[in-house]
N, C-alpha and C positions, 0 to 999 in steps of 0.2 A: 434418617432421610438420605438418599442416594444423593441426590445435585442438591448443593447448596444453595441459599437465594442471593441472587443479584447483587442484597447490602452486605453478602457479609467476603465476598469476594474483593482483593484487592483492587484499589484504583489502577496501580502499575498494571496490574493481570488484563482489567479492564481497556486501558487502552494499547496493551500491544494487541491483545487478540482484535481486538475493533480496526487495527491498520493490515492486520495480517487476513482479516477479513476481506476488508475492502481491496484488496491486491488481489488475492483465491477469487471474488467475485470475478473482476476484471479480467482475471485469466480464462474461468470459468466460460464468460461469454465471446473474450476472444475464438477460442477453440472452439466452442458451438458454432458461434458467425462462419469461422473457418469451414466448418463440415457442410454449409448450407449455402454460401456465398458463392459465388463462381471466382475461378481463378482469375489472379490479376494476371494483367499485362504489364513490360515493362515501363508504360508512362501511368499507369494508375493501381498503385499501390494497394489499393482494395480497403471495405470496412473494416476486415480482421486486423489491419495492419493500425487503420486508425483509431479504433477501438482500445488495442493495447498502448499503443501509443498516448492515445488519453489517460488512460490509467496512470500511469508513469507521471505523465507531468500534471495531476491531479496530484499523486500523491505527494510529486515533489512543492507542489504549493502550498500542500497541509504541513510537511517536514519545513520550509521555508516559514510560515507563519506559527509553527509550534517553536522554533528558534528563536523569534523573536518575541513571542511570549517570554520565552525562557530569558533570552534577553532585558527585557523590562522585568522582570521582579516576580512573575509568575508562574509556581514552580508546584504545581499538586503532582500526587506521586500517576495520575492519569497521564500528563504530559511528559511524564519520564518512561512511561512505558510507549507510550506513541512514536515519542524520538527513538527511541531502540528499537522499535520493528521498522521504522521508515530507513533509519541508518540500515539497518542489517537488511533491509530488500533491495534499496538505492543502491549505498556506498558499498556493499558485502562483495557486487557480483563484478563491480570494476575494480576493487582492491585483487579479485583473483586473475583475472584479467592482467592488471600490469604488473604482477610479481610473479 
């Protein structure tokens, strides 16, 4: 069989691709909105701008409540792949930033 099913992939696999998704999406339609939006001005930031912007603090509320999952006691290997793509899209690009 070429692609494996669904069950026999790992949970970790499972949820970092499913956050690394959810970001490519985000991006995805930023840059489309961009190429179709009209340019902003400087008091209105435009949908492109708030689009990715929601992304971002979308993801950081799913990274925010998978912590605290992990925090209370709940710990499947899904939730440990999630926090590792959220960490490495969030924290990755401002760790290169201040170093």
């Amino acid at each position: 069989m070429a692609f494996p099913s669904l069950s026999s992939v790992s949970g970790w696999k499972i949820g970092f691709w499913s956050a690394l998704l959810f970001y490519a999406l985000g991006l995805v339609i930023t840059v489309g909105l961009a190429q179709v939006m009209p340019v902003a001005d400087m008091c209105n930031p435009g949908l492109p701008f708030f689009t990715g912007l929601l992304t971002l603090v979308f993801g950081a509320c799913g990274l925010i409540a998978a912590l605290l999952a992990l925090l209370f006691g709940y710990r499947p290997p899904f939730l440990m792949g999630f926090i590792a793509a959220n960490v490495m899209v969030l924290v990755g690009p401002a760790l290169l930033i201040l170093v």
